[in-house]
Structure formats: C-alpha cells, structure tokens
C-alpha positions in Angstrom: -1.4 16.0 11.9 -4.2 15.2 9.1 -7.5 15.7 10.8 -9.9 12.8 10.5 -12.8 12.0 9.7 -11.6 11.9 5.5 -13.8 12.5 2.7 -12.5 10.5 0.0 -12.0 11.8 -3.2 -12.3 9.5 -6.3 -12.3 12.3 -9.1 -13.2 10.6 -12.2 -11.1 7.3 -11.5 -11.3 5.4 -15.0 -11.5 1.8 -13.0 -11.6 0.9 -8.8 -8.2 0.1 -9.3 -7.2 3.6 -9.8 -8.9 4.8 -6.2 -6.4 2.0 -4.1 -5.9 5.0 -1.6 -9.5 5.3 -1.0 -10.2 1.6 -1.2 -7.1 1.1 1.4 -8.7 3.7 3.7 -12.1 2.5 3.5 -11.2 -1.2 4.1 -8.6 -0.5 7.2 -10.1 2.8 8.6 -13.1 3.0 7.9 -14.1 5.4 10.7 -12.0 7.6 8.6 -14.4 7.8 5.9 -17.9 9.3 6.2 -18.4 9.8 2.6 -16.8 9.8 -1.0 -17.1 12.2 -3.4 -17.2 11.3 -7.3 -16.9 13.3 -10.7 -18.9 12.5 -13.5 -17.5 9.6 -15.5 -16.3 8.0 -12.6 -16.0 4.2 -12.5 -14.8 4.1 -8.6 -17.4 3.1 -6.2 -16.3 2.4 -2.6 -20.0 1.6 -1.6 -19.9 4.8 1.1 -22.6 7.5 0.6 -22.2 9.7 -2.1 -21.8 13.3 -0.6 -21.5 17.0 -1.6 -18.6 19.1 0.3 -21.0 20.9 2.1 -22.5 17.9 3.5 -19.7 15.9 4.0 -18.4 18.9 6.0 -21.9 19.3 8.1 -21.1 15.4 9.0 -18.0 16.3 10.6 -15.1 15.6 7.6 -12.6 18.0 7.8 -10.1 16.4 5.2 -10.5 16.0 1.6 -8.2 13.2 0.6 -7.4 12.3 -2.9 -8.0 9.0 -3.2 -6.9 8.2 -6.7 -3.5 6.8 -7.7 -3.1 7.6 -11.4 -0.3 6.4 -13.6 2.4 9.3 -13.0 0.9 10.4 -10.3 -0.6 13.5 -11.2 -3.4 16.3 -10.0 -5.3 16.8 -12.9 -6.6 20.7 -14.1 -9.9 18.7 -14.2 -10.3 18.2 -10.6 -8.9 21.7 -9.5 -12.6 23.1 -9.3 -13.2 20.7 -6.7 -10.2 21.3 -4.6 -10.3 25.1 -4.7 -13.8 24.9 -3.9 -13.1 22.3 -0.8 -10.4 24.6 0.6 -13.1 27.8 0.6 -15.7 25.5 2.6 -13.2 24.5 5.3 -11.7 21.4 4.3 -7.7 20.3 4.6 -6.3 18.6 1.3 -4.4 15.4 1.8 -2.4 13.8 -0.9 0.0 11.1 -1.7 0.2 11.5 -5.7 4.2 12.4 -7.0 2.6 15.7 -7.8 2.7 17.7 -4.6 -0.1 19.8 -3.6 2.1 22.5 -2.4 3.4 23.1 -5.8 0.5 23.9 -7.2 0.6 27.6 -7.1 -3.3 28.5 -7.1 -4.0 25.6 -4.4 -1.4 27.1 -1.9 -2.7 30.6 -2.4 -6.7 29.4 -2.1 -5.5 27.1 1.3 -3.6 30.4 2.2 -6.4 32.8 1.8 -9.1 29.8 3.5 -6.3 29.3 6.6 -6.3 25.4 5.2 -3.4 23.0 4.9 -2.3 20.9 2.4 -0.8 17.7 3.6 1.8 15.8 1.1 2.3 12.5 2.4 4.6 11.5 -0.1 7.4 13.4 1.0 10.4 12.1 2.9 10.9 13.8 6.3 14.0 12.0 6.9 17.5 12.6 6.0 17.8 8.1 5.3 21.0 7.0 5.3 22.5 4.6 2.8 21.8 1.0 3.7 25.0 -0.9 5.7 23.6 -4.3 5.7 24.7 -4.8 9.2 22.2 -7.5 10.6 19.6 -6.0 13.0 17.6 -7.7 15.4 14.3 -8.8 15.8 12.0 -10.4 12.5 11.1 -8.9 9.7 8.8 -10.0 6.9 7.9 -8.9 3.4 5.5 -8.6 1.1 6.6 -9.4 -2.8 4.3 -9.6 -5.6 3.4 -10.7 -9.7 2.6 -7.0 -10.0 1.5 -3.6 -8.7 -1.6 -3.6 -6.5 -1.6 -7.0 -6.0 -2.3 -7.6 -2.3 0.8 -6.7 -0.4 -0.4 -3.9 2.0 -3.5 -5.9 2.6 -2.0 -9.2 3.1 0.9 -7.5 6.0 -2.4 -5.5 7.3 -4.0 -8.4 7.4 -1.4 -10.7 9.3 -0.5 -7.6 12.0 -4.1 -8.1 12.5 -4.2 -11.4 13.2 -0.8 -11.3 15.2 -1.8 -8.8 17.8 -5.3 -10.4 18.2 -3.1 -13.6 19.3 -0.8 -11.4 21.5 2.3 -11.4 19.4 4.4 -8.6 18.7 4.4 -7.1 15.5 4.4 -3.8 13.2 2.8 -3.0 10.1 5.8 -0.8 8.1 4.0 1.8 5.6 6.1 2.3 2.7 3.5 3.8 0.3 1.0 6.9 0.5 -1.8 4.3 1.3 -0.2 3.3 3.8 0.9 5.9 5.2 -2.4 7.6 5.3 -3.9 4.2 7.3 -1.4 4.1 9.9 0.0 8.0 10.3 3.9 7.3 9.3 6.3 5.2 7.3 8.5 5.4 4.3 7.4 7.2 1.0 9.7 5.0 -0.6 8.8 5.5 -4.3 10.2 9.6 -3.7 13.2 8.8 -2.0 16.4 9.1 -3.9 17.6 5.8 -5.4 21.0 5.7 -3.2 19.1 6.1 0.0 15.8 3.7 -0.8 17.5 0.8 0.9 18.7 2.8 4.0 15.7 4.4 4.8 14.2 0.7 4.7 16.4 -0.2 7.5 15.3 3.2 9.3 12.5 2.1 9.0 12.6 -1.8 10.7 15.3 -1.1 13.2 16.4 -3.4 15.7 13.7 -5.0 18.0 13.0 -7.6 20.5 13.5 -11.1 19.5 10.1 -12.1 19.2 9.0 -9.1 17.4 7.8 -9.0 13.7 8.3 -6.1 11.2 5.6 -6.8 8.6 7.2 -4.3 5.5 4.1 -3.1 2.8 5.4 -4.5 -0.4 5.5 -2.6 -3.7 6.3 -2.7 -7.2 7.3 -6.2 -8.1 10.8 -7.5 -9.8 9.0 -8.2 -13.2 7.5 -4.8 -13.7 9.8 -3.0 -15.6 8.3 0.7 -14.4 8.8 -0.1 -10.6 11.3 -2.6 -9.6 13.7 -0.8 -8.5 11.6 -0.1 -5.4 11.2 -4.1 -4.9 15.0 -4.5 -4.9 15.4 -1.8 -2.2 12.9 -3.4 0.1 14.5 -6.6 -0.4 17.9 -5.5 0.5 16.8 -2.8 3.1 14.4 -5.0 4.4 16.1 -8.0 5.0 13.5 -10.2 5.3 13.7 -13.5 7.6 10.5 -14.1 5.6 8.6 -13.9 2.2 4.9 -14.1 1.1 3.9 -14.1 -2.8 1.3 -12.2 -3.9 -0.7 -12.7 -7.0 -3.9 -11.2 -8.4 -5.1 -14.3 -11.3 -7.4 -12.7 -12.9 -4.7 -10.1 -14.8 -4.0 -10.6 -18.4 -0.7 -8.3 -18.4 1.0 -6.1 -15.6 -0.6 -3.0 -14.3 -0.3 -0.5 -16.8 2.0 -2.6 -19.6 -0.2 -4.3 -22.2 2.8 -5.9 -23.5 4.1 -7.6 -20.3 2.5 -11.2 -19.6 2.8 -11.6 -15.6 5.3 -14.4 -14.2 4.4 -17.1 -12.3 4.5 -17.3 -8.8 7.4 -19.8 -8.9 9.2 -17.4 -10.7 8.2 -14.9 -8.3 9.2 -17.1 -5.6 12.6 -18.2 -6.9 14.2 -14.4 -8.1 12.6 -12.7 -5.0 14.7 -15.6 -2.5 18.3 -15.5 -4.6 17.9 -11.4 -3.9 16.8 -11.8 -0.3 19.6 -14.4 0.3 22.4 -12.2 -0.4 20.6 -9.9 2.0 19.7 -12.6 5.3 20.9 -15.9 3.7 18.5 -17.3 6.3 15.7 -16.3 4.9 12.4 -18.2 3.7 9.5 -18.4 1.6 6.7 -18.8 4.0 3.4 -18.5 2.2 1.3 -17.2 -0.7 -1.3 -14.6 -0.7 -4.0 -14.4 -3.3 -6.0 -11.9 -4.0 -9.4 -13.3 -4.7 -11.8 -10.4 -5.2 -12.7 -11.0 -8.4 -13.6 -15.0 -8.1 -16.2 -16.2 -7.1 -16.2 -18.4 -3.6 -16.0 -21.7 -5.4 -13.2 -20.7 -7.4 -11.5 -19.2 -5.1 -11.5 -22.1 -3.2 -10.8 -24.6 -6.1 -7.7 -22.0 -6.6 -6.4 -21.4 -3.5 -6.1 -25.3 -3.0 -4.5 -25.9 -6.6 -1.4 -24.0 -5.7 -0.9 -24.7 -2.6 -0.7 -28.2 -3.7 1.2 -27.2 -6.9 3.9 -24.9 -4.3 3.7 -26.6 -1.7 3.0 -23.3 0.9 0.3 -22.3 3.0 -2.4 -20.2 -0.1 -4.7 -18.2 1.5 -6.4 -14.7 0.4 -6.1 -13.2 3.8 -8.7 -10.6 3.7 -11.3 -13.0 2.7 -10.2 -15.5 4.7 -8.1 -14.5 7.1 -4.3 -14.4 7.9 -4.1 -17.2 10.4 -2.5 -19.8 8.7 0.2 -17.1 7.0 0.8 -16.2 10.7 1.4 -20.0 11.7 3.7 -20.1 9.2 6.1 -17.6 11.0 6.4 -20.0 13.6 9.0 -22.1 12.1 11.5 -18.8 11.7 
C-alpha cells in the first residue's frame, strides 16, 4: 500500500499540463496532498503550499509522488538529488512514469540503505487475458476524446460523483497512473502488451448487476497518432453501452504534435461509434464534455450552448458545472 498523506512532486514541469498526476490528485484527493514541492524553472503551480522535504515530512507526508507526466515518460538525472535526498529523510517514492523507479539502480540502493519503498504504479500485476468479446453484463461507459489530457478521467470522476450522490450504482475504472494513484487500483493500460490491452479492459469491467455503471477513464484519442492504439483497446475491451466526447477548444494542435490540427468533435463522435458498434452494436453517443478551464464563464457558457445546439447532446464541462445532466443522459440506455 502507498502511504498517504502525498507530497507532490512537480520537478521543473515546463507547463501545468505536464504535472496532470499532481493536478488529478490535488483535485480528487486532496487530503492526499499537504504540500507540493517545485524545482527552479518550474511552471507547475497546484496553488498548495510550497514545502521543503523536511517540512513536508514534520506535517505528516510520508510519500513523495512524482507528479509530472513528461513526454516518454522519463525520471530525469535532474531530479535525482531530490529523490535520493527524500528517501534518506524518510519518505516512500511513488511513480507512474514508463521509467520505473526500481530500475534505477542508485534509487533502489538509497531506498535499500533508508528501509524506503519505491512504488511503480505503472506496472501490470495481472496476467490479462486476450479480449473474447463475449457480452458481459451490467453498463459500462467511456470516455473518448480530441486529444490527450482532455478531460476524460475528470469527466468519469466527475459523473461517479454525481451517480453515487443520487444512489446509483456505479464504478470509476482507472486505466492510467493518475488514476490509479486517486482510487488505489485499475489498469496501467498504456504498459500492457498490445495483444492483452483489450483483455485486461474486460478484467477490468466484469460482469455486474443490471443497473450498475462501469464509468472506464479514457485515454489517448483515435486521432493522435502517438497513442491510439490505447483508444482502440478501450473501445473494444470496453464495450461501451455509452460514449461521452471530450474536447479541450482552446488547443491549436494535439498534445505534443505541432503538425497535427485536432478533429472535430463530430468526427470524434462518428469514428469513435463505427469502432464501438462492432464491439456492442447497441451502443450510443450520450453527451459531450468540455473542458472549460481556460475560458472565461461567459464563454464558456456562450460555448457550451453552441455545440450542444450544433450536436444536438447534452454539453456540459462537468467539473465546472457538474455532471448531472451527463448522468440524466444514461437514463435512456
């Protein structure tokens, strides 16, 4: 187990975007996190106080947890410093980056030395099987997106929410290390082998009352050439009996591919339901999510309301505004 309360790590993030783990942490746990810790030239701020290790540690934190999600996934040399020197004062290391903590030779002697553990969440503890496409019961609902770190996690977070405050049944499904890290378990799904990404989606949503909803955290998206082959396997694992779009409108290009324009959320919308159909030919296209944290209230109102009336689907941003009416949606299913 990860012992809480978290220090969150930002390292020298080059944008907020790059610190999603800390943001999804801070945002959905924040009892989790007593402070953040940042390197000079970082351009993270996650509005917690600003603390040393020791003092984070006299507060009661007792796991460091990197909080940045680079491109590739890396720990850099320049943060080592900081994680050797958290492992002698008594702190655990938690990470979900591709690069794993325990293969870093000099931070598995240091935790060895200290009597500290290092805590790779983005390692599959399963054996998945490959994906059989038998029907399972139950509901199940994903999250698909214009790009990376769009919204997903927070719009499915954000509708569990709402659905156990009105007594229904439903799950949030993890499939990411920010995820993961929120909730305690789930799918790494972007380091499982490609034949078994689809089966261990079905692992992961397995059969369940009638009335019960399996709300799957999104990733990737089918348009980004670096990660849809992650989208696909959710898709087909998943099986949804429902879809929400996710867009962030304020993106010139895909995350990380200056030469990519995004698609449109029709576009979205229309490749996303041929792939589910093949999948659960039942299923629908329930709502859009918008992530509106970088408009201003009146235009995020003026744009919510254009494309809802351009699509035609309930258009919410559900952490600003709740999930309620993405949850009324479900009704119909």
């Amino acid at each position: 187990m990860i012992e809480t309360p978290y220090l969150l790590f930002l390292g020298d993030a080059p944008d907020p975007l790059a610190a999603k783990v800390a943001q999804g942490i801070r945002d959905w746990r924040p009892e989790f996190a007593i402070g953040q810790y940042r390197m000079d030239g970082c351009k993270a701020d996650m509005k917690l106080p600003d603390m040393s290790l020791a003092e984070a540690h006299a507060k009661g934190a007792r796991t460091l947890v990197i909080g940045v999600a680079n491109r590739g996934g890396v720990i850099s040399e320049s943060w080592k410093a900081v994680l050797h020197t958290a492992l002698e004062q008594g702190f655990d290391l938690a990470s979900g980056l591709h690069n794993l903590l325990r293969d870093e030779i000099d931070l598995v002697e240091t935790a060895r030395q200290h009597g500290r553990m290092l805590h790779d969440v983005r390692v599959p503890s399963v054996k998945y099987p490959i994906a059989n496409g038998v029907k399972r019961s139950g509901k199940r609902l994903l999250a698909v997106g214009t790009d990376c770190s769009c919204g997903k996690m927070y719009t499915t977070l954000a509708m569990e929410a709402e659905m156990r405050a009105r007594g229904q049944k439903a799950t949030f499904r993890a499939t990411g290390q920010t995820g993961i890290l929120i909730t305690g378990g789930g799918v790494p799904l972007d380091a499982v082998i490609a034949d078994f990404m689809a089966g261990s989606i079905e692992y992961l949503t397995p059969d369940a009352d009638a009335g019960h909803w399996d709300l799957i955290e999104g990733q990737g998206s089918l348009f980004h050439v670096s990660y849809s082959g992650v989208t696909l396997a959710l898709i087909h694992g998943g099986q949804p009996d429902a879809l929400v779009i996710c867009h962030e409108p304020t993106r010139s290009h895909m995350r990380g591919l200056p030469g990519y324009k995004l698609p449109g959320i029709e576009a979205v919308r229309d490749m996303a339901l041929a792939l589910a159909r093949v999948a659960n030919p039942a299923c629908q296209v329930v709502g859009v999510s918008i992530n509106t944290q970088h408009l201003f209230e009146a235009e995020a109102t003026r744009y919510l309301a254009e494309t809802e009336a351009r699509l035609g689907l309930p258009t919410v941003d559900p952490f600003r505004h709740g999930a309620g009416r993405l949850v009324d949606a479900l009704a119909a299913i």
